[in-house]
Structures are given as C-alpha cells and as structure tokens.
MIPALO-793628 format. One record per residue: x, y, z of N, C-alpha, C, O, CB in turn; residue in one letter. Coordinates in steps of 0.05 Angstrom, whole numbers, padded with zeros to 5 digits, always signed. Glycine has a CB too. Layout:
XYZXYZXYZXYZXYZA
...
This chain:
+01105+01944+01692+01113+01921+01708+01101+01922+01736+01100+01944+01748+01143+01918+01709X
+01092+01900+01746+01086+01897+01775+01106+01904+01797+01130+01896+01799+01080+01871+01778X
+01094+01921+01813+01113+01926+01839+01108+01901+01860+01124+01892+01876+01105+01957+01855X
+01080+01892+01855+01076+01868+01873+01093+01845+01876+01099+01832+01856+01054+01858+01867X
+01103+01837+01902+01125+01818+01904+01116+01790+01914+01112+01785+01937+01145+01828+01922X
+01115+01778+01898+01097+01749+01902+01114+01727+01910+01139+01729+01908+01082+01739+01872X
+01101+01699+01923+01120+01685+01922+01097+01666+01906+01073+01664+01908+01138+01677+01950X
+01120+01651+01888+01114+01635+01856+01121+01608+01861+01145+01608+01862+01133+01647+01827X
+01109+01577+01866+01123+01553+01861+01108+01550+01843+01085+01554+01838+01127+01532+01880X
+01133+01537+01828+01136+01529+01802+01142+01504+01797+01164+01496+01792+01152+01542+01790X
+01118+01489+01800+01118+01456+01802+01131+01446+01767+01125+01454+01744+01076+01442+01808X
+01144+01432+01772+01175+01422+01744+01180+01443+01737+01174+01453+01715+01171+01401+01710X
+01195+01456+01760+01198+01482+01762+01231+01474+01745+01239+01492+01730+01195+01497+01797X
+01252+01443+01749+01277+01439+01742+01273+01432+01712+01294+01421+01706+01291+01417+01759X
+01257+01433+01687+01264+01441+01677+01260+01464+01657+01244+01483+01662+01268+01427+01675X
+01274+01462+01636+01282+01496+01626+01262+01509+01621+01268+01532+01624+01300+01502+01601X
+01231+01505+01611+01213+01532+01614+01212+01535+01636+01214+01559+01642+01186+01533+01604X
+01209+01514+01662+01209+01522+01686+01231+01546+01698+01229+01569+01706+01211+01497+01698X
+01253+01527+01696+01275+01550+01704+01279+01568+01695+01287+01587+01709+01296+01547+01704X
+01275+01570+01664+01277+01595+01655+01265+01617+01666+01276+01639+01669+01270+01595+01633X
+01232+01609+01676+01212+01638+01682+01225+01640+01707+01229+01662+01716+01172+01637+01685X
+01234+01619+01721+01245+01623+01751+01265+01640+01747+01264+01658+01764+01256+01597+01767X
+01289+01643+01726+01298+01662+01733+01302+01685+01730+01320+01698+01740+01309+01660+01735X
+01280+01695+01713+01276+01719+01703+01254+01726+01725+01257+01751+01726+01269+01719+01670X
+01233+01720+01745+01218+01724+01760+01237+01732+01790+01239+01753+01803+01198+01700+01757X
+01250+01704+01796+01275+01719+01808+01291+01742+01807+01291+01758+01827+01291+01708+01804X
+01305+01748+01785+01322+01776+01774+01297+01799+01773+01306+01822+01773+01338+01772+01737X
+01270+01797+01772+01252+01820+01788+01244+01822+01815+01228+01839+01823+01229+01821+01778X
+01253+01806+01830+01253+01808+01856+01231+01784+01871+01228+01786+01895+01246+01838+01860X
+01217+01764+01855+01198+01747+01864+01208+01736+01886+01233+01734+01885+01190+01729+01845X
+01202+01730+01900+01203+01702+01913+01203+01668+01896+01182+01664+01883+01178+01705+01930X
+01216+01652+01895+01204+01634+01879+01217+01612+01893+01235+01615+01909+01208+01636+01848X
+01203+01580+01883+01196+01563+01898+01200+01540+01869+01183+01534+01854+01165+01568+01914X
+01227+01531+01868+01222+01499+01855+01215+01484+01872+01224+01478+01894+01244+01483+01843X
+01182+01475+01852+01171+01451+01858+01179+01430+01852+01174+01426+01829+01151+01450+01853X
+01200+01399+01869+01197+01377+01850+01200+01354+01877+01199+01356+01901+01225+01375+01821X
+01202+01334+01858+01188+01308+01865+01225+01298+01871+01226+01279+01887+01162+01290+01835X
+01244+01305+01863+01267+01301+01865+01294+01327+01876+01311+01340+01864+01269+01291+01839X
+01284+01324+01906+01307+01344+01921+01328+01356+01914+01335+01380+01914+01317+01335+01939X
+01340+01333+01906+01373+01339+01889+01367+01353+01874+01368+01377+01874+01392+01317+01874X
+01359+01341+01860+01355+01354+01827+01351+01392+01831+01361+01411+01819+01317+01336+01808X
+01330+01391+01856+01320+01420+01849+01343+01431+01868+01357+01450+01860+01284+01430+01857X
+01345+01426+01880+01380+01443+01898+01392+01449+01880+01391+01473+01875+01406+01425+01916X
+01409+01430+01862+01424+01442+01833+01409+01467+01817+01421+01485+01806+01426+01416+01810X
+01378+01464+01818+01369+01482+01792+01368+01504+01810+01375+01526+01801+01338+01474+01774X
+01359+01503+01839+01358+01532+01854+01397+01546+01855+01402+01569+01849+01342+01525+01895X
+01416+01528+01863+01436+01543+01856+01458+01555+01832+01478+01569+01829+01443+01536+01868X
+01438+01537+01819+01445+01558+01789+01437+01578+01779+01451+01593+01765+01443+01550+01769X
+01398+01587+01789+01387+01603+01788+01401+01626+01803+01410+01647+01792+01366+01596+01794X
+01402+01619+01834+01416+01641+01849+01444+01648+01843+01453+01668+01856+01415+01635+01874X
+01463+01634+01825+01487+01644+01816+01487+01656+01796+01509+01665+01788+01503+01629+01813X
+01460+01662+01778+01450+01668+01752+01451+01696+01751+01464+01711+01736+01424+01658+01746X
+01426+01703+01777+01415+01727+01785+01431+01745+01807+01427+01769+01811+01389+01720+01796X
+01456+01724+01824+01463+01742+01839+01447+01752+01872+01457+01764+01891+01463+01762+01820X
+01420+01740+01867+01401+01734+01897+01405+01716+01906+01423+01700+01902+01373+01732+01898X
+01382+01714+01926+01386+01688+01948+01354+01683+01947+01342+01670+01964+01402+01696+01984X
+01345+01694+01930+01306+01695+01931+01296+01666+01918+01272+01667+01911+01289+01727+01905X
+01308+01644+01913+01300+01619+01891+01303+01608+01916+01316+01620+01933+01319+01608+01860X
+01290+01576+01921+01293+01561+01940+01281+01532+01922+01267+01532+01902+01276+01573+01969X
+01293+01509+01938+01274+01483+01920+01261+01473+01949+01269+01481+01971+01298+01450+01898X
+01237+01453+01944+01228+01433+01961+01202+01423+01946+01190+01434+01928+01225+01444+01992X
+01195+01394+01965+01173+01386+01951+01152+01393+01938+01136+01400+01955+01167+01378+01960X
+01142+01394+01920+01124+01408+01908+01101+01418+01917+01095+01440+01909+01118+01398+01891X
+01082+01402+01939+01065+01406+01956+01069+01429+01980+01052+01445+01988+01062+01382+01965X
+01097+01426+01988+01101+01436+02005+01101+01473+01999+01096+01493+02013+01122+01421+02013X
+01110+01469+01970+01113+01495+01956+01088+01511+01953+01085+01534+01962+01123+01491+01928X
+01071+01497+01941+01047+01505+01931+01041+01510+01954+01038+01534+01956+01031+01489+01915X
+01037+01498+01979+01014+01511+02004+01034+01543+02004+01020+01563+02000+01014+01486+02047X
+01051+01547+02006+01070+01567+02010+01059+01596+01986+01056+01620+01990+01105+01550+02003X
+01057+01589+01976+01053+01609+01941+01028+01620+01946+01009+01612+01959+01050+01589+01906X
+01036+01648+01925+01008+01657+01921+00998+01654+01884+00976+01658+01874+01006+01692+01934X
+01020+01647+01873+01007+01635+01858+01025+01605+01840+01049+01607+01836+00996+01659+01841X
+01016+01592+01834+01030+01572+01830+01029+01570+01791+01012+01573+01775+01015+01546+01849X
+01063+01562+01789+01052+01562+01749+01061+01530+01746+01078+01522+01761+01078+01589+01718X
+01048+01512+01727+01053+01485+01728+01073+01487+01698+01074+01504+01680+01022+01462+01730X
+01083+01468+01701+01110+01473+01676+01118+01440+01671+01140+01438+01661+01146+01496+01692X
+01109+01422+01674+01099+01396+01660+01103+01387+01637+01100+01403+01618+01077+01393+01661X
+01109+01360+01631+01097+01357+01601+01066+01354+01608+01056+01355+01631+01111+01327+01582X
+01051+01348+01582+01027+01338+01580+01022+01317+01590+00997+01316+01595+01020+01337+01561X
+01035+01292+01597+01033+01269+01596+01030+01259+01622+01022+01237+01629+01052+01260+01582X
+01042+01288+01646+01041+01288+01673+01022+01305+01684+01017+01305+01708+01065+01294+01683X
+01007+01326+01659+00996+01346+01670+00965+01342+01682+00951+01361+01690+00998+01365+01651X
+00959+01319+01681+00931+01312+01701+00941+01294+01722+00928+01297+01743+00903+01294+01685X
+00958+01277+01724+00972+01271+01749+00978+01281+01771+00978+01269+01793+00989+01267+01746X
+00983+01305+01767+01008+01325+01784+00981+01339+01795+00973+01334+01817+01039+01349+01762X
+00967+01358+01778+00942+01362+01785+00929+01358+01801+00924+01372+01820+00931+01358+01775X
+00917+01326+01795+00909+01309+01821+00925+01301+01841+00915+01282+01853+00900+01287+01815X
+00947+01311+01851+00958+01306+01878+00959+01328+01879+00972+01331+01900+00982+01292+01885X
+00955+01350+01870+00962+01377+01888+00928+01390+01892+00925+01407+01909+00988+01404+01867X
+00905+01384+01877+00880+01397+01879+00869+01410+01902+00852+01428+01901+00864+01383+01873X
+00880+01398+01926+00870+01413+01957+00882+01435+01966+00870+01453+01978+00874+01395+01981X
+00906+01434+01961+00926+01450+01961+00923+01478+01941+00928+01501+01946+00947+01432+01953X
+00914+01467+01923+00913+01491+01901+00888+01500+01906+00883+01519+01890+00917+01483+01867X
+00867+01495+01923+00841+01514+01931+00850+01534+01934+00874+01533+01939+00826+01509+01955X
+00840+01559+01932+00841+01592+01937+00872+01600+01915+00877+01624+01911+00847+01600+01981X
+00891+01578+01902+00910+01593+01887+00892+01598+01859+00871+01589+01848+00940+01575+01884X
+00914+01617+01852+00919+01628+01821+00937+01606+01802+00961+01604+01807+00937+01659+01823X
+00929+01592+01785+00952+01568+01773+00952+01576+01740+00935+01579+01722+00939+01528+01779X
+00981+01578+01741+00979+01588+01712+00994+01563+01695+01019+01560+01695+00997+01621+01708X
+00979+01549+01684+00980+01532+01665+00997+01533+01644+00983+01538+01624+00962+01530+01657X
+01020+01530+01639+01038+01532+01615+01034+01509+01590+01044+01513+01568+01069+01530+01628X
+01017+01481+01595+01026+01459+01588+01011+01457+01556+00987+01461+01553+01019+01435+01611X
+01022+01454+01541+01019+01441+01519+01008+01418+01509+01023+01405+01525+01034+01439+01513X
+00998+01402+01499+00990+01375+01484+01000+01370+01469+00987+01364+01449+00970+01369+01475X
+01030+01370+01469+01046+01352+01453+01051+01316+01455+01067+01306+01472+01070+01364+01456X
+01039+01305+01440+01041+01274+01436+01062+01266+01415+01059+01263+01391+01013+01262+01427X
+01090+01262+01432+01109+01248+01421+01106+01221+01403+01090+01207+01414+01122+01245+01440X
+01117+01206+01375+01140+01234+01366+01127+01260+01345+01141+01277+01332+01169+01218+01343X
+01106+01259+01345+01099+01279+01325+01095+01316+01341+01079+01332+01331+01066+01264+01309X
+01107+01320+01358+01106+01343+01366+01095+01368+01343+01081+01387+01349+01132+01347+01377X
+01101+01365+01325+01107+01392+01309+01071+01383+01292+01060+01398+01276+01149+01392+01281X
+01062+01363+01300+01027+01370+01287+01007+01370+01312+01008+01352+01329+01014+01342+01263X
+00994+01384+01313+00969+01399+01329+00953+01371+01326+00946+01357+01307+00951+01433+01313X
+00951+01367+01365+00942+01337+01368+00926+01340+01398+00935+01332+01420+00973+01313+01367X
+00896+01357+01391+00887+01367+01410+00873+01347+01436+00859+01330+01425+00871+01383+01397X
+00873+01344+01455+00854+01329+01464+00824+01326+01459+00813+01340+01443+00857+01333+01483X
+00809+01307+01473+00780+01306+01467+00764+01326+01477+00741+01329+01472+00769+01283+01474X
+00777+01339+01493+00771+01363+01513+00776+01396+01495+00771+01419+01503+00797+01359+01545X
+00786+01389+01473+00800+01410+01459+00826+01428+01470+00847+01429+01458+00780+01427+01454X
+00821+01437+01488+00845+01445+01515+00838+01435+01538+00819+01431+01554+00849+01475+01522X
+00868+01431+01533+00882+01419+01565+00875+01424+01582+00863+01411+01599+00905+01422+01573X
+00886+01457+01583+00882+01473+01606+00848+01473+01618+00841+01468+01641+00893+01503+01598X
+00832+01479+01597+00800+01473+01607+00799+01452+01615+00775+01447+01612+00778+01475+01590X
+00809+01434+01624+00799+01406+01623+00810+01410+01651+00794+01405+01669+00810+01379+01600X
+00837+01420+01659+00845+01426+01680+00818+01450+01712+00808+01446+01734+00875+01440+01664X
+00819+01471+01696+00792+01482+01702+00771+01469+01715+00762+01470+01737+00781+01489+01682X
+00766+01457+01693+00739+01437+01700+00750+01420+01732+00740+01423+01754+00732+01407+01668X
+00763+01410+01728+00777+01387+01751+00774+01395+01773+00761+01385+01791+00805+01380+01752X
+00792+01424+01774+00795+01433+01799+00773+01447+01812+00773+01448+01837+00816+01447+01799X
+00753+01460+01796+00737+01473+01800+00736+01494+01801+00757+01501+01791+00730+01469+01810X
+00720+01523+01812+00715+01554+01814+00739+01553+01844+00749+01575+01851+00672+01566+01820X
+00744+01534+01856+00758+01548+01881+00788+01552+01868+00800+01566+01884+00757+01527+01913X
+00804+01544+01847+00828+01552+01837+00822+01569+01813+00803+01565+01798+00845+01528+01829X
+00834+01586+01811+00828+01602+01784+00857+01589+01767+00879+01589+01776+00827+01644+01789X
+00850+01581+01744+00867+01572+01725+00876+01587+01703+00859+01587+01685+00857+01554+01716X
+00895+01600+01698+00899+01619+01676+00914+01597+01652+00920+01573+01657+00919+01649+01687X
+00919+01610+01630+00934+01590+01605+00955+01622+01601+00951+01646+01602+00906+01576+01567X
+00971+01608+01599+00994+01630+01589+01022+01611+01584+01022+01586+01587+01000+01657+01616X
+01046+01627+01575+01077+01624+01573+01074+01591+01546+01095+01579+01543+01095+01617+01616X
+01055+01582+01534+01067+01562+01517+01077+01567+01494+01095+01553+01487+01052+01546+01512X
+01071+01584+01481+01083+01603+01457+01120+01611+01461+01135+01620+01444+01063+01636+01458X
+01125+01602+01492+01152+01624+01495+01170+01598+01495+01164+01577+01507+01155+01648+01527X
+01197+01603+01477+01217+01584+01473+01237+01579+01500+01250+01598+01509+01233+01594+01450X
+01239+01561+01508+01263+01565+01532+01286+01570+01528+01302+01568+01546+01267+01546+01548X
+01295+01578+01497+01320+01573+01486+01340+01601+01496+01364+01606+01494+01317+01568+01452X
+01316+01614+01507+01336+01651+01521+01320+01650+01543+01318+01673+01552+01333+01691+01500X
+01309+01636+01552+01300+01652+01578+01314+01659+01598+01310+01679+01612+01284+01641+01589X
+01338+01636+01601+01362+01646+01626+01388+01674+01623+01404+01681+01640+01382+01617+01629X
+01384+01683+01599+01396+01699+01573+01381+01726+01594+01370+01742+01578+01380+01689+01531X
+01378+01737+01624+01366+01754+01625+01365+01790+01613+01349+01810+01616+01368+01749+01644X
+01390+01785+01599+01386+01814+01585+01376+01817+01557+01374+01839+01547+01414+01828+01584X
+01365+01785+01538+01357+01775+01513+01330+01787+01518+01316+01786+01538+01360+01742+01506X
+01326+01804+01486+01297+01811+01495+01285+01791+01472+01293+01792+01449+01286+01848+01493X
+01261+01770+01483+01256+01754+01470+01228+01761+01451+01208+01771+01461+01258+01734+01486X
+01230+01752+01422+01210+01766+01408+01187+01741+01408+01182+01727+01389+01222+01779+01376X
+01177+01741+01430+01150+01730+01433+01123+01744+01453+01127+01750+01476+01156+01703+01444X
+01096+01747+01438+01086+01749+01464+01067+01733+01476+01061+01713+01464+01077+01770+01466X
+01052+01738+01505+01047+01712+01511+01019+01716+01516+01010+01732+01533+01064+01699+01534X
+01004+01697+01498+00976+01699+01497+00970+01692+01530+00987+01677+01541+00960+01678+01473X
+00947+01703+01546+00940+01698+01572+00912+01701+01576+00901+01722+01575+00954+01714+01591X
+00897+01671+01580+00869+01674+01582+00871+01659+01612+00888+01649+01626+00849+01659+01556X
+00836+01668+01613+00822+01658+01639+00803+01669+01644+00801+01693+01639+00834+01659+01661X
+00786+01655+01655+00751+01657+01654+00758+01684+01683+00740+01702+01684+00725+01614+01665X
+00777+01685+01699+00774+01701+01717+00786+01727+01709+00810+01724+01703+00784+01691+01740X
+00775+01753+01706+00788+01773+01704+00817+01778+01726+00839+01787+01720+00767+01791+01707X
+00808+01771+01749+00842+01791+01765+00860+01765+01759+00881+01769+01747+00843+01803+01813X
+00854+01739+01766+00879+01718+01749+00887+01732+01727+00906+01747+01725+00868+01687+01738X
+00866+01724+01704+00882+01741+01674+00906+01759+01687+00930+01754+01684+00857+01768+01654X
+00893+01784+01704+00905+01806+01710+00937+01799+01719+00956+01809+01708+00889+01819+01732X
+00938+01779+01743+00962+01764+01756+00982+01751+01725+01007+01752+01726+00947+01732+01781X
+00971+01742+01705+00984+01730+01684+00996+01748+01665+01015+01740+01651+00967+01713+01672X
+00987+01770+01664+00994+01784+01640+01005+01805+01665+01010+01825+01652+00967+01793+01614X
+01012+01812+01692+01043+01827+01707+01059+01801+01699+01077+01804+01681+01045+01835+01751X
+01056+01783+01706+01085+01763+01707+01092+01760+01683+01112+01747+01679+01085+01733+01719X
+01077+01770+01658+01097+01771+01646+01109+01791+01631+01128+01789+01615+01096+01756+01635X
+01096+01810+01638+01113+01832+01640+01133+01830+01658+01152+01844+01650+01100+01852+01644X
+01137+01819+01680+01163+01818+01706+01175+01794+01690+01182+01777+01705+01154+01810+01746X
+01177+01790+01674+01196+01766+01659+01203+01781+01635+01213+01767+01617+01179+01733+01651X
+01200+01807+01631+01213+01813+01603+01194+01812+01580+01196+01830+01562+01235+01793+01597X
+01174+01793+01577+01152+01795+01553+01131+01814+01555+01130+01830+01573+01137+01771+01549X
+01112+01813+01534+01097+01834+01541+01069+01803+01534+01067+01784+01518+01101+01872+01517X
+01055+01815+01555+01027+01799+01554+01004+01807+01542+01001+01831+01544+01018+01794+01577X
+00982+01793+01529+00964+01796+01505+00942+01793+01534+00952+01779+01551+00965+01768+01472X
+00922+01803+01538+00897+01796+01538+00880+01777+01512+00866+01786+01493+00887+01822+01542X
+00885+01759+01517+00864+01745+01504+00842+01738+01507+00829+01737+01486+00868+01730+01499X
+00828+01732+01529+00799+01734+01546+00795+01706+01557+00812+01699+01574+00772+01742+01525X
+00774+01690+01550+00771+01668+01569+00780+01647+01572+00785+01641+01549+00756+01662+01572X
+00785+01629+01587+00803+01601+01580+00798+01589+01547+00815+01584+01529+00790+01574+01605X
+00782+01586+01547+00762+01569+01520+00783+01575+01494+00788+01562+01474+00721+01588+01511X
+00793+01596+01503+00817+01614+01481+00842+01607+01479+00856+01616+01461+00823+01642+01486X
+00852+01587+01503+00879+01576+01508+00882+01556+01485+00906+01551+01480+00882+01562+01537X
+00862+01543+01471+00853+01520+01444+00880+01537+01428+00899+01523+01424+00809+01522+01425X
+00881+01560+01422+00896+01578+01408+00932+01576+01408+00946+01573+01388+00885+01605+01421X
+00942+01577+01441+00957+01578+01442+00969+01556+01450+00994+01556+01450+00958+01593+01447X
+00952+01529+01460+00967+01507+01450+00966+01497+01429+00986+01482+01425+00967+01491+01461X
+00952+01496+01413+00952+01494+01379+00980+01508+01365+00994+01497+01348+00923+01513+01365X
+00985+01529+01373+01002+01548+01359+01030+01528+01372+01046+01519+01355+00997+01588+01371X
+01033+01524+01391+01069+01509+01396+01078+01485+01379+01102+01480+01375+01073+01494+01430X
+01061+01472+01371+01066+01457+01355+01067+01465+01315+01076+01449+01299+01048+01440+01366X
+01059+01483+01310+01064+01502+01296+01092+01517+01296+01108+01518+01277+01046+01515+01301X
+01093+01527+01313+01119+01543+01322+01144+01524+01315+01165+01528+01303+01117+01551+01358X
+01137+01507+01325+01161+01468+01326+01163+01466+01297+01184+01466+01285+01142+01426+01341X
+01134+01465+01285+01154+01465+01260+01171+01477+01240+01185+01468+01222+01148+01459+01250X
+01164+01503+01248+01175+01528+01232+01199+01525+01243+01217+01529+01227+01161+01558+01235X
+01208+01518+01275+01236+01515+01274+01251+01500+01253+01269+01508+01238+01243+01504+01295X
+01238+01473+01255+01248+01453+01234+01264+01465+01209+01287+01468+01200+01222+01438+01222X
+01232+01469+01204+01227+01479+01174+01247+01496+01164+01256+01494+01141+01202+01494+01171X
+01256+01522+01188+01283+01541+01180+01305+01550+01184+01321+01568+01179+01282+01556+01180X
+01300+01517+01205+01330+01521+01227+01342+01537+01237+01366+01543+01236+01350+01515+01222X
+01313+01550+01255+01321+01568+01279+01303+01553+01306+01283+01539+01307+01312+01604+01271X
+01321+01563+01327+01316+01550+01355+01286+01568+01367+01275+01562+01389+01350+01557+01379X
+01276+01587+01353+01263+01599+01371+01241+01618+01366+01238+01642+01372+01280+01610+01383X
+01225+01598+01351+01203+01622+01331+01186+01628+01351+01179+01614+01370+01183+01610+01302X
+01177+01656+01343+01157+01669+01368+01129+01684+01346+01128+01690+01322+01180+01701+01391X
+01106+01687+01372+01087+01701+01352+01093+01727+01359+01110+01729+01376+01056+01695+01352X
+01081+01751+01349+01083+01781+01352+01054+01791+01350+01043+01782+01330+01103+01795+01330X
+01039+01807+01365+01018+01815+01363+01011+01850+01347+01007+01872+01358+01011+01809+01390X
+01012+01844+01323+01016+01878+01320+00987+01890+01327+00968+01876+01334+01026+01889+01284X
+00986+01915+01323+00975+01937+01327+00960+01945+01362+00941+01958+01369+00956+01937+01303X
+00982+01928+01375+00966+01932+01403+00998+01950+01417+01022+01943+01415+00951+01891+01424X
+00989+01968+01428+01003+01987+01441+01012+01978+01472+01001+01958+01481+00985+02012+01441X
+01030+01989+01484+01042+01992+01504+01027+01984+01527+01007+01999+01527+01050+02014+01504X
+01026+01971+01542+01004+01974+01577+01009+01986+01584+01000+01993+01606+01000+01959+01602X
C-alpha cells in the first residue's frame, strides 16, 4: 500500500461508486474532495463519509474548485455526462492524473456491451484532453454494493491501464489504499476490456441474483 498522502477530488464524487472509493481512500488517510455541481447534496455525502470513517479528512465543494486543489482527480459519472463534465474541467485538469472510472452503459439495456464509435470511452477522453492530463481507466469492474462496508474484503480486481507508466503506477496504489488489489494491464487501448466486462458483470447479477459479481485474476502474485 501507498504511504503517499494525496489529496483526491472526486468529481460525482455523491454518488455511490463515488462515495464509496471516497470512503475507503479516506479510512487510509487521503485527503479527499467531493466534486459536485450541487453543494447540499455533497455536504450530506461528506458528513456521512466523515461519520463513516471517524476523520475529518473528506470535504465537498464545486467541482472545479476541487480539481484545481488535487493531485489527482477520479471522474465517477455516468456516461451520458462523461464528455460534458470533461469539457468544463479540461484547463483545470492540465498537469493532473484523471482516473476514469466511466462505463458506456446506454440505458435500458445496460447488461449488453454497447461500445462507442471510439471503442473506449476513456480513449476518446485521452484524445480530448491531450498529453498534458494523463488519463488512467480503472475501478469499473468494482460493485458499489460494499464499498462503504470498510472492513468487506471485496472479491474484485481492478484492471488499470494508461498509456503513462507512473499514472498506471498512481492507479494501481489507490487501489490498493482502497482494499483491492490492482492488475497492471498496460495501455489505455486496453480499458475496451474493462468497460465491456461491466455490462457483462450486470448480467450475471441478473442472471443469479447476486448484487455483486467481480472478476479475479489468477496466477498473478502479491505486489
């Protein structure tokens, strides 16, 4: 696990994948930062976090305001907002690390693999912002259904690409400081993988009526 103590906004940081990593990043000592567009809203989600964990390390405010603040920022969005939000924060996110959680789920058919024309999201995101943000893909594979559960050890792990080696590097501590164990997977182009796979995952819930199917990576050892 990382000893490094970061501070993290987490733009739709209020809801639950958001909050979830918030408070397990919190309960390791992060700094963290709900990002939202609705004050109230994130006051409530920061003092539930901090009544969760027992700190005072979670804070909310505008999302912009967060991100200039961070050293690395994770976006936690649906799809449907995730080039929107993007484009109002792109100046801002020069020189960050952004770790991309978002999926291409197109309601109502969530549970079938409904890629963009771009193939991934997240590359498409890349492309946008350009070489001055490093964009990692990680956490879409992970269920929010335990993440606030901080002593649940959750049986997922979390694929983490990016064309930048020390990003990768930043993606796969956090999630180890959240309790999972992180995959090296290698370059963005590879994230096609793990948003493909959530909608997969959706349906095997269906399919066996459980809240929380995860992948497992065997034969890779300990970091």
């Amino acid at each position: 696990m990382s000893l490094d103590k970061k501070t993290i906004c987490i733009v739709g940081g209020t809801g639950a994948e958001g909050s979830g990593l918030a408070a397990r990043w919190a309960a390791h000592g992060h700094r963290v930062i709900i990002g939202s567009r609705d004050a109230s809203k994130a006051r409530s989600t920061v003092d539930a976090i901090n009544a969760l964990t027992g700190k005072k390390n979670v804070e909310g405010m505008e999302s912009r305001a967060g991100v200039q603040q961070a050293d690395v920022v994770v976006l936690t969005v649906p799809f449907s907002a995730q080039r929107s939000t993007v484009e109002s924060l792109k100046d801002v996110l020069a020189g960050k690390v952004l770790i991309d959680v978002t999926v291409p789920l197109v309601p109502p058919k969530v549970s079938t693999v409904q890629l963009p024309e771009s193939d991934s999201c997240v590359v498409a995101v890349q492309k946008f912002l350009g070489e001055q943000t490093k964009v990692v893909s990680a956490f879409q594979n992970v269920s929010a259904h335990k993440l606030k559960d901080l002593n649940y050890e959750i049986e997922c792990d979390v694929l983490v690409a990016s064309d930048d080696v020390n990003a990768r590097q930043v993606g796969l501590s956090l999630a180890g400081d959240a309790g999972l164990k992180g995959i090296d997977v290698g370059p963005l182009a590879n994230s096609v993988v793990a948003e493909s796979l959530t909608s997969v995952l959706i349906w095997i819930n269906r399919k066996y009526k459980i809240p929380d199917a995860g992948i497992k990576i065997t034969g890779v050892g300990g970091e």
